[in-house]
C-alpha positions in Angstrom: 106.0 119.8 100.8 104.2 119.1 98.0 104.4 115.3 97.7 103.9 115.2 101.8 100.6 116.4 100.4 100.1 114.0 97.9 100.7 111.2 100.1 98.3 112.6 102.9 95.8 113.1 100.3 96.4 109.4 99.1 95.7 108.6 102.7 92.6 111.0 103.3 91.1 109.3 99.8 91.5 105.7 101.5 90.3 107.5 105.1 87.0 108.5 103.5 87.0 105.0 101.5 87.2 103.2 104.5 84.3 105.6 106.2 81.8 105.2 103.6 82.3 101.5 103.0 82.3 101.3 106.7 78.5 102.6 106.7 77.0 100.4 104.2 78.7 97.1 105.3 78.0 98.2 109.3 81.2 96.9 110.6 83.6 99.5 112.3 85.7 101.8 110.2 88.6 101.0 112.3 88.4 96.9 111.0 87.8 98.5 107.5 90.7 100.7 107.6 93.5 97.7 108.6 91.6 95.9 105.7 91.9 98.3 103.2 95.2 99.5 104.1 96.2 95.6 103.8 94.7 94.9 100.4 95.9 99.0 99.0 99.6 98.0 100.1 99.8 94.7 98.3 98.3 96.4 95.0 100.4 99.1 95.3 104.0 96.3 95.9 102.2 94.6 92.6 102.6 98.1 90.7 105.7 99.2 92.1 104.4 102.1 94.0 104.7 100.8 97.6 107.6 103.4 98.5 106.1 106.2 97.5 103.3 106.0 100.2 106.5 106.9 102.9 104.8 104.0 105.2 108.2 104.6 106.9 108.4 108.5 107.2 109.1 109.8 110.4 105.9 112.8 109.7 103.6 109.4 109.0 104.8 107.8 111.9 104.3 110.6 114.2 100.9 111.0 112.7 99.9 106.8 112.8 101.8 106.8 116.6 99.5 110.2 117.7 96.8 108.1 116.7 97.5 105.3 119.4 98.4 107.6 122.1 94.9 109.8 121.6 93.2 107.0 121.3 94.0 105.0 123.9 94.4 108.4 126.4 90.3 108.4 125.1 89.7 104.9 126.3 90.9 105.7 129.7 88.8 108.9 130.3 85.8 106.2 129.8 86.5 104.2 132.9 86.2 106.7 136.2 87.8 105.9 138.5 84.6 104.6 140.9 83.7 102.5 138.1 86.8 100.7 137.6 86.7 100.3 141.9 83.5 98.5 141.9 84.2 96.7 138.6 87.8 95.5 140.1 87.2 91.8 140.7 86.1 91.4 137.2 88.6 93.6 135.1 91.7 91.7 137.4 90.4 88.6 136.9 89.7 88.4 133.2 92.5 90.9 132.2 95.3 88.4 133.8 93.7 85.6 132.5 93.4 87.5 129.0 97.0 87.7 129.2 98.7 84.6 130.6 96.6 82.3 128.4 97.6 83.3 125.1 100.9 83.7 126.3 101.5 80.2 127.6 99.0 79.0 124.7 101.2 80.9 121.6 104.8 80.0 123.3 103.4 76.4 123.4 102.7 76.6 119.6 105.4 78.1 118.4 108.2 75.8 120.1 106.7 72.6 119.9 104.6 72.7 117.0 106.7 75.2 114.6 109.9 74.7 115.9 111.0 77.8 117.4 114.2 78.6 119.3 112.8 79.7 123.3 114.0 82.6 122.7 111.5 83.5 119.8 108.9 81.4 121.2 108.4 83.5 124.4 108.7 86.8 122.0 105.5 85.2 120.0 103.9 84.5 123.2 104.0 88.1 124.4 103.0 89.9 121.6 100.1 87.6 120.7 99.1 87.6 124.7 97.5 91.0 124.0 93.7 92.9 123.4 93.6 95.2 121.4 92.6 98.8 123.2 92.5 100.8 119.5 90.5 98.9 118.0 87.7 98.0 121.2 87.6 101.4 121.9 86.9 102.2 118.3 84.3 100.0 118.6 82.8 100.8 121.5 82.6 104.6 120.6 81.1 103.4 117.6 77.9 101.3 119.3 77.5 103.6 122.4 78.4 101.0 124.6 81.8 102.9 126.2 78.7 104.6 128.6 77.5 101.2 130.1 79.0 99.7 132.1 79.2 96.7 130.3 81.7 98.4 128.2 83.6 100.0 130.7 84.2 96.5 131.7 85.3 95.2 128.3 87.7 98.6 128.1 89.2 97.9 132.1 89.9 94.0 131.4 92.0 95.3 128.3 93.9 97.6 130.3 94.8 94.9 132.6 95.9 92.4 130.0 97.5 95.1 127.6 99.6 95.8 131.2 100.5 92.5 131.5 102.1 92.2 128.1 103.8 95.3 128.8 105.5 93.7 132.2 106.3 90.6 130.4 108.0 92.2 127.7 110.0 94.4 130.1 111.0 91.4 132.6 111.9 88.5 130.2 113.8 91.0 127.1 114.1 94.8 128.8 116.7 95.2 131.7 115.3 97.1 134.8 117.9 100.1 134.5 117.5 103.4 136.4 115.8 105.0 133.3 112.7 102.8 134.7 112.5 104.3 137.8 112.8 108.3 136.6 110.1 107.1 134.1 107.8 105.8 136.9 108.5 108.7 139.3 107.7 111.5 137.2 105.1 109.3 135.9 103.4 109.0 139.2 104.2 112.8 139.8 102.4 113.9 136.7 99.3 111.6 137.6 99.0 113.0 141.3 99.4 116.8 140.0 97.3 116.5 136.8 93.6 116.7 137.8 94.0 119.4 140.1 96.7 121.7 137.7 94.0 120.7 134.8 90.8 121.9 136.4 92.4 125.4 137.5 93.8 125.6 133.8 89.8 125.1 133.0 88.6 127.7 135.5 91.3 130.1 134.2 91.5 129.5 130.4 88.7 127.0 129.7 86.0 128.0 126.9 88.4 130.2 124.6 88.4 129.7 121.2 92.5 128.9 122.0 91.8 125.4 123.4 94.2 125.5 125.9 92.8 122.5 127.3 93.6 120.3 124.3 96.9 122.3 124.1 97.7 120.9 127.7 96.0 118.0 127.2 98.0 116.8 124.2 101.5 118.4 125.3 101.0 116.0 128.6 100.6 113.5 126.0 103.5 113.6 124.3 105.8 114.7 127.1 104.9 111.4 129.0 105.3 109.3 125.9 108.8 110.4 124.9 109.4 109.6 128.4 107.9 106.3 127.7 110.2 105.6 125.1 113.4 106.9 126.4 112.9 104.2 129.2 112.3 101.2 127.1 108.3 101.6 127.5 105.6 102.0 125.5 103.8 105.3 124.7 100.1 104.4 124.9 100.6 103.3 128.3 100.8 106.3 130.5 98.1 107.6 127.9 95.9 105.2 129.2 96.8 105.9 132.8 96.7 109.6 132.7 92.9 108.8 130.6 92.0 107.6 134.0 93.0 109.8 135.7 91.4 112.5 133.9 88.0 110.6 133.6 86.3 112.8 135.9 87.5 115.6 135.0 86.8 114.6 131.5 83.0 113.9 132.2 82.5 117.3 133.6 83.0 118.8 130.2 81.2 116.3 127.1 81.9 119.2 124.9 85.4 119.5 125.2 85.5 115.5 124.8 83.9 115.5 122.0 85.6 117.8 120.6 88.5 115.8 121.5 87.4 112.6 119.8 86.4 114.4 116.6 90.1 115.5 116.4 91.4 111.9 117.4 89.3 110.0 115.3 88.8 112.5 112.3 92.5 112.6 111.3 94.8 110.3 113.5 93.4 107.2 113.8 92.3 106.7 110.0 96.4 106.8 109.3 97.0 104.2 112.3 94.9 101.5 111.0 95.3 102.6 107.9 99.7 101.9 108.1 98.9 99.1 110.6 97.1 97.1 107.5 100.2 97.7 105.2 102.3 95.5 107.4 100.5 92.1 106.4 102.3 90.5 104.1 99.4 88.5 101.8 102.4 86.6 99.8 104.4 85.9 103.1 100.9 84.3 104.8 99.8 82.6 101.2 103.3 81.3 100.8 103.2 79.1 104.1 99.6 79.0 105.4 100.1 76.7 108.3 102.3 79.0 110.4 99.5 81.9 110.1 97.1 79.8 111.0 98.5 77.1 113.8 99.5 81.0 115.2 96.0 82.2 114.6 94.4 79.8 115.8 96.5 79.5 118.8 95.9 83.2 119.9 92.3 83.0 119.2 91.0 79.5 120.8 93.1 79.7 123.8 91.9 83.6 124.9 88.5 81.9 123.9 89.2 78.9 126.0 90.3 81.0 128.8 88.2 83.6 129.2 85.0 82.0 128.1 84.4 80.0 131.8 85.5 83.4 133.3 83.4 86.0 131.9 80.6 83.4 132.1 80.9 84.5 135.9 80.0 87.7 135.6 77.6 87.8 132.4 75.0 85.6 132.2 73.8 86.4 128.6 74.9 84.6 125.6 75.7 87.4 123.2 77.1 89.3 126.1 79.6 86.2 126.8 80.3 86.3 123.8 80.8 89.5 122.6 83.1 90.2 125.5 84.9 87.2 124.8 85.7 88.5 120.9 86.4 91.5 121.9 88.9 90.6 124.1 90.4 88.1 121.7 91.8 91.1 119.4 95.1 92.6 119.5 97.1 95.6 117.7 98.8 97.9 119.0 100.9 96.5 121.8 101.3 93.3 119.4 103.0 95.0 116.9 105.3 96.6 119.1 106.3 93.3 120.8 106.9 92.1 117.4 109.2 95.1 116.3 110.7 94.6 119.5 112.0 91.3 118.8 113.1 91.8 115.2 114.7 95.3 116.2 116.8 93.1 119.1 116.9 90.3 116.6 115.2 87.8 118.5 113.3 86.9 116.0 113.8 86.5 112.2 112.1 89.1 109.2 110.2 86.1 108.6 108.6 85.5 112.0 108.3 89.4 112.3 105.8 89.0 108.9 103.6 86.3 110.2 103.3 87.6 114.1 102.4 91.3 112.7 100.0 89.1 110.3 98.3 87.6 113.1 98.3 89.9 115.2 96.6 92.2 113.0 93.9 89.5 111.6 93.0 89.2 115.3 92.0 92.7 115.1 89.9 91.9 112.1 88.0 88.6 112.0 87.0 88.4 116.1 86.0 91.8 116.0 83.9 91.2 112.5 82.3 88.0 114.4 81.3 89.7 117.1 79.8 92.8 115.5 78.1 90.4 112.9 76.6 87.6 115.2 76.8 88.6 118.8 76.2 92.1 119.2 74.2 92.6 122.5 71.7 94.7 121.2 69.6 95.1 124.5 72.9 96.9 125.6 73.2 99.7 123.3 72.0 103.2 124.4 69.0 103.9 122.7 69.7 106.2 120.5 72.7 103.9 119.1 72.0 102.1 116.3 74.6 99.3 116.3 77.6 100.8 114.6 76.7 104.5 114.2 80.0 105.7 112.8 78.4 109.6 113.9 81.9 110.6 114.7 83.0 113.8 113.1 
């Protein structure tokens, strides 16, 4: 027990880091986190104490993998249900968009220009086809914008696209097996029991100092995401469904979602992005720049060069265009995955693994950084948001 302590404290001391460099840079604490995590890790391989910050311990995984699933459960209780109704045209049309052009635009890249077998190729195509939910709702929590409905907009259309990658992945490398359907039956089970069982749970036991709710809440949570797993899925995404589902229940209590978000993003998230930046390899990327960067530049431009016309449609300011645009152009979570995914089933090589997580994980930084830097739509923000706040916990 005592070095599990160390390490978390190790953690905490780059958490708090992160926080304050965070405020007096004003960029989001989630970017700063991959970034420090990323530059801590490579100091830490120079000096020979890499493995003793158990970046592959199952307790640090459960804590980093929590982190997704509350998260991105927190992202969904942000789009009610009447919302994401009367924002449906918009959310379908750039979410499929956000997904099928980075996906034909990567595979492109990677077969013809860096000489990939098809099978790898498609695997780079998927997991650089996503957005990045963590870090945009990280974001959007941060400026005040997950009210408006601007941002419940931005946080839809990821949904869609994240989705898309998640079909993808299952129909081109993951077998349709009978473990698919029990994971989509209870699935749908759970979802059409859950508001009602959870607002009699509130009328009952609600407002103890035993948080049932969050009890409930979280063991929902996990129960759905080992459920995920054992099917071949993913574990954020019926976290992001049951989020949904729950938003209106969610909204009747801003207390208890608070409260919520203060436990999320006080102590699970920090180790998420904080392990998620120790998987760039700087010496991988600096010894052959041209593969990070025709794959960088292959994600980026051609979500930009997709989306761009399309969200033009619906927003008719610049630094709204824009900023929707970047946002959209990030990925992390579901990249990652996708990557680990082909490396696990050896479809791709350790060294493709390296420069995909790479990618994927600058496209959480530098997009995000533009936006928040030049094209924040200020006129958007609530008012008493100054753009980012970081007043969470």
């Amino acid at each position: 027990m005592e070095s599990i302590f160390l390490v978390s404290f190790v953690w905490f001391t780059l958490a708090v880091l992160a926080a304050v460099v965070s405020f007096h840079v004003k960029i989001s604490s989630a970017l700063v986190e991959i970034c420090i995590g990323t530059v801590f890790a490579y100091c830490a391989g120079c000096f020979g104490f890499l493995d003793h910050l158990a970046i592959n311990s199952d307790w640090l995984k459960f804590v980093a993998s929590s982190g997704a699933v509350l998260l991105t459960f927190l992202a969904g209780t942000e789009l009610e249900p009447k919302v994401l109704r009367r924002k449906i045209s918009e959310v379908s049309v750039v979410g499929i968009i956000g997904f099928f052009a980075p996906f034909l635009g990567c595979a492109a890249v990677a077969k013809f220009l860096l000489n990939w077998d098809s099978q790898a190729s498609l695997l780079c195509g998927v997991a650089l086809s996503t957005t990045s939910m963590a870090v945009v709702y990280a974001v959007m929590l941060e400026t005040g914008l997950n009210k408006t409905d601007y941002g419940k907009g931005i946080l839809g259309s990821c949904f869609i696209n994240d989705l898309g990658t998640v079909i993808a992945l299952g129909l081109i490398f993951s077998p349709f097996t009978f473990k698919t359907v029990i994971f989509v039956s209870i699935t749908a089970l759970v979802m059409i029991l859950l508001p009602s069982v959870s607002r009699w749970m509130t009328l009952v036991y609600g407002n103890r100092t035993a948080a049932i709710r969050t009890k409930w809440a979280v063991m929902i949570l996990f129960g759905l995401s080992a459920l995920a797993l054992w099917s071949g899925s993913e574990a954020v995404l019926p976290a992001y469904i049951m989020g949904i589902v729950l938003a209106s229940f969610s909204a009747e209590d801003a207390f208890w979602l608070r409260r919520f978000r203060t436990l999320t993003v006080g102590f699970f998230t920090p180790i998420y992005f904080l392990r998620a930046g120790t998987f760039v390899s700087l010496p991988a990327i600096l010894s052959a720049p041209k593969v990070f960067i025709f794959l960088f530049l292959g994600k980026v431009l051609s979500k930009i060069v997709g989306l761009f016309p399309v969200i033009s449609i619906y927003r008719k300011e610049k630094s709204e265009r824009c900023y929707y645009t970047l946002l959209m152009s990030t990925g992390l979570t579901f990249g990652t995955i996708s990557a680990l995914y082909g490396l696990s089933n050896k479809i791709i090589t350790q060294e493709q693994y390296s420069f995909l997580v790479a990618v994927v994980i600058a496209s959480a930084v530098i997009p995000t950084m533009i936006a928040e830097y030049f094209f924040q739509p200020l006129h958007l923000f609530p008012k008493h948001t100054e753009a980012p706040t970081n007043k969470i916990g």
